[in-house]
N, C-alpha and C positions, 0 to 999 in steps of 0.2 A: 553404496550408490546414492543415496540420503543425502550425502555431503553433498557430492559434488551436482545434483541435483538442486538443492539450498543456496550454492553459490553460483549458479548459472539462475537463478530465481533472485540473488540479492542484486547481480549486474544487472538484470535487465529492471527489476522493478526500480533501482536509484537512478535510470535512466528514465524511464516514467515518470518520477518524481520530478525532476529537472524539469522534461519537457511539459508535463502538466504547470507545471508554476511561469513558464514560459506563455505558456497559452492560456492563464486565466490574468483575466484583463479587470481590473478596480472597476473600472467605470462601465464594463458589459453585465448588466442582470442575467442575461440568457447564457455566460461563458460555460458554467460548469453544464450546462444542457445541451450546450457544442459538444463539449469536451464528451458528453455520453453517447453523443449523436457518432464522433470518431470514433472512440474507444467502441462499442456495441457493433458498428458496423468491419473494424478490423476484425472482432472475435467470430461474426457472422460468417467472415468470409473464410478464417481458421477454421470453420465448423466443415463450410460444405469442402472447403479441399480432404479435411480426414476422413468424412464419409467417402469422398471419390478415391479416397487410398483402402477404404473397405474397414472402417473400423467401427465396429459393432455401438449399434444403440438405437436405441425405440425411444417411440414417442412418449412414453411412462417414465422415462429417463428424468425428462424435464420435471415431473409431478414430483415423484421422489426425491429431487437434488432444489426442487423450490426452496423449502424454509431456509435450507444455505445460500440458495444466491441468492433471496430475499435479502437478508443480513447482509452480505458482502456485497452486493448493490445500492442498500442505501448507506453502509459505512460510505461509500466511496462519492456518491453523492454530495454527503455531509463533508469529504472531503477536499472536494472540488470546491463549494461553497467556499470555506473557509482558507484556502489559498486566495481568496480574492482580499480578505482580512488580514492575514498575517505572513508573515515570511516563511519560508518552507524551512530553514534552519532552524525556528521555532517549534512550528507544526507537526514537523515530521517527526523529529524523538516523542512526539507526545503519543500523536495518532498510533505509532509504532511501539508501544510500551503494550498493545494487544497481544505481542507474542507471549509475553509472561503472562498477560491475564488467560493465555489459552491452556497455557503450560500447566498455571495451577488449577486449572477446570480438567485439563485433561487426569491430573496426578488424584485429587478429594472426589470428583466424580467417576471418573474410569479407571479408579484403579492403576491407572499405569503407571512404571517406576522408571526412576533414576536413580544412577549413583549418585554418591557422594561429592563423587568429582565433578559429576556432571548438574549438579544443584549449584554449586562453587562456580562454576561454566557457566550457566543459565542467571546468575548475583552478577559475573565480570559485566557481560552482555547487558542487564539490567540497568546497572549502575552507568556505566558507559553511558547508554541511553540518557538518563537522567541531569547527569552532571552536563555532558553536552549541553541540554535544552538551557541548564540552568548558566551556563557560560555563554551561550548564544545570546542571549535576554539582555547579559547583564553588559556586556561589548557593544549591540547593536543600541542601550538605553545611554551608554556612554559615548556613542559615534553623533548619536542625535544632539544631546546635552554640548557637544564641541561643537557643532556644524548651525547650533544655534537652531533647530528645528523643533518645533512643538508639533508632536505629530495627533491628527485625529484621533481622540479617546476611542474611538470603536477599533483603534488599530492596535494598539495597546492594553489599556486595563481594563476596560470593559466587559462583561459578561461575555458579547457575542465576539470578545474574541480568542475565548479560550473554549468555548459552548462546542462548537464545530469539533477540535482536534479530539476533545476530550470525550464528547458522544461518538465518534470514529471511536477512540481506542477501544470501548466497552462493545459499542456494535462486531465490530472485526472481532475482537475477543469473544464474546458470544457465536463468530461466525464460523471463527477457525475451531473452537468446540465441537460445535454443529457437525463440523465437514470431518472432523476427526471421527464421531460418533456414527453419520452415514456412511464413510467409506469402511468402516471396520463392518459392519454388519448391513448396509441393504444396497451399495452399489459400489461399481470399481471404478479406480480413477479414468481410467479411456472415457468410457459414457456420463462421468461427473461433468468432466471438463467440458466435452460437450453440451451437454444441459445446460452448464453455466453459460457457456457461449448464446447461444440460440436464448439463453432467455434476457441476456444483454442485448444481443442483436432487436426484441422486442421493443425493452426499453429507448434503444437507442429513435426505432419508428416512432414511439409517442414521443420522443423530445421532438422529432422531426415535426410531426404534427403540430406540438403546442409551439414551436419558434415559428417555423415555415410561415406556416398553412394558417393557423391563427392567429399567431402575434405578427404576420405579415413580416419579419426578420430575413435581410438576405445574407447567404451565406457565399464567403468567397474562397473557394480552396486556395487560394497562393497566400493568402493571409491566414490558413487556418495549419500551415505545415508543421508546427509546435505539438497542436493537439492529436494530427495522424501522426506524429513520432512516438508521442504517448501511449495514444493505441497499438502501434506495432510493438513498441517496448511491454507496456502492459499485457500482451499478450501472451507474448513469448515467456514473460514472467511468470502467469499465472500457467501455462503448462510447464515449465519446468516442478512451481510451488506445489499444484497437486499430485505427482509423483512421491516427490519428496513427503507430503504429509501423510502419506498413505501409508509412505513406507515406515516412516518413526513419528506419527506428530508432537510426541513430549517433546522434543527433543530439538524437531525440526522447524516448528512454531518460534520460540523466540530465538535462535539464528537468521530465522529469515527476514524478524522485526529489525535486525541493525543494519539492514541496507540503509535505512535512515543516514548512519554513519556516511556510507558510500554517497549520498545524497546528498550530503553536504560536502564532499571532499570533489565531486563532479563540479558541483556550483564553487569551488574554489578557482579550481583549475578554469573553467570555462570564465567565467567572470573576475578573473586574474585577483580575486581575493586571496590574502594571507592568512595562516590559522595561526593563532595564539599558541604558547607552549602550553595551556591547560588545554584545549582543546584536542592539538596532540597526543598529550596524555592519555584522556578519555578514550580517545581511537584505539590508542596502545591498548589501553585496560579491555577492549571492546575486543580488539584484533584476539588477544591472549585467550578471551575466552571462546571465541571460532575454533582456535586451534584446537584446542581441549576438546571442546564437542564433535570436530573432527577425525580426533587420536580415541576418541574413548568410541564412537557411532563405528 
């Protein structure tokens, strides 16, 4: 159930990705605080329909499942920021190289195992990730180079624009540890998710506050339908995601990081781009090791 839980988690969060990078605007400071304002208030609303379907969880819920969505709140933060910097065909293999760093937290700290096969699995996925980010770079620094464009250093080589994806990976890696290590011993996933929800839904009131209300910011829902796509997708993603890591998280951590993949393959189609046959490739290499972790989970 892992699996197919993992791949209803990898559709909906490259559909996330998409429309987050859709709705984060260069020239808006306050975007990525939209974006928590939408995103926080779809999980809210996920929160009070499953309580009206009757599904267990107390207010302690939120206390105990903090230090995770602490982490998985501000990776995502730091991730919205840096969609304003860089391209999400960049970003996203980077930010998303989390699921390894979770993998081997979960394997030197907790003890938990993998096969042989499934290490080999967990290297395809890896790799994939990687070589994408690095074929993504090196195409988009050759479309500028032909097109005659000198693009802004902060978009490019500069510190802050690799700062963002790469504090995401380590955060969310630290996060999805976290969530692995809470859900085996002090809570179950029904009332995690919840937790999560309700403490986003929070976050989402303070962004509200500090745009609204203090920064005088107005907000217009027919210009913001990118970022409630994100939220419904991000949603739907992250209940499928905590099922799934409950149930295997060695295993099911970096499968779920190559939506990335999917991310870029969305923004192909939708944005009528071509993929390179190295980039191709990389999917292949990425795709082969899904299967694996599929055939062996």
């Amino acid at each position: 159930m892992w699996f197919i839980l993992s791949l209803i988690a990898i559709l909906f969060w490259s559909g996330s990705d998409l429309f987050s990078k859709m709705g984060s605007e260069p020239d808006d400071k306050y975007s990525h605080w939209k974006m928590i304002m939408a995103v926080g208030t779809i999980m809210g609303i996920h929160a009070v329909i499953e309580l009206c379907r009757g599904a267990q969880f107390q207010i302690s819920d939120i206390l105990t499942y903090l230090p995770v969505s602490f982490l998985y709140i501000l990776a995502m933060i730091l991730g919205y920021v840096g969609l304003r910097y860089v391209v999400l065909s960049v970003s996203t293999p980077i930010c998303n190289s989390s699921g390894a760093v979770a993998a081997l937290l979960c394997f030197f700290i907790l003890k938990e195992t993998m096969s042989g096969l499934q290490f080999f699995a967990v290297a395809l996925v890896c790799i994939g990730i990687f070589f994408l980010s690095v074929f993504e770079k090196k195409q988009e620094d050759a479309e500028r180079r032909q097109a005659g464009i000198v693009p802004d250093r902060k978009y490019t080589h500069s510190f802050i624009a690799i700062f963002f994806p790469i504090f995401y990976c380590i955060i969310d890696g630290l996060g999805t540890f976290a969530d692995a290590l809470v859900l085996d011993r002090y809570i179950s996933e029904g009332p995690a998710n919840i937790a999560y929800e309700f403490t986003f839904l929070m976050m989402a009131v303070f962004a509200f506050i500090y745009v609204v209300i203090i920064k005088k910011q107005k907000i217009k829902l027919s210009a913001e339908k990118p970022k409630i796509l994100a939220g419904v997708f991000e949603t739907a993603g992250q209940f499928a995601y905590i099922f799934a890591l409950g149930d295997n998280a060695i295993v099911a951590a970096p499968l779920i990081s190559s939506y990335c993949i999917f991310s870029l393959v969305w923004a192909r189609i939708i944005l009528k781009e071509k993929l390179s046959w190295k980039q191709y490739l990389v999917i292949a290499i990425a795709a082969v090791g899904i299967v694996i972790l599929g055939m062996e989970g």
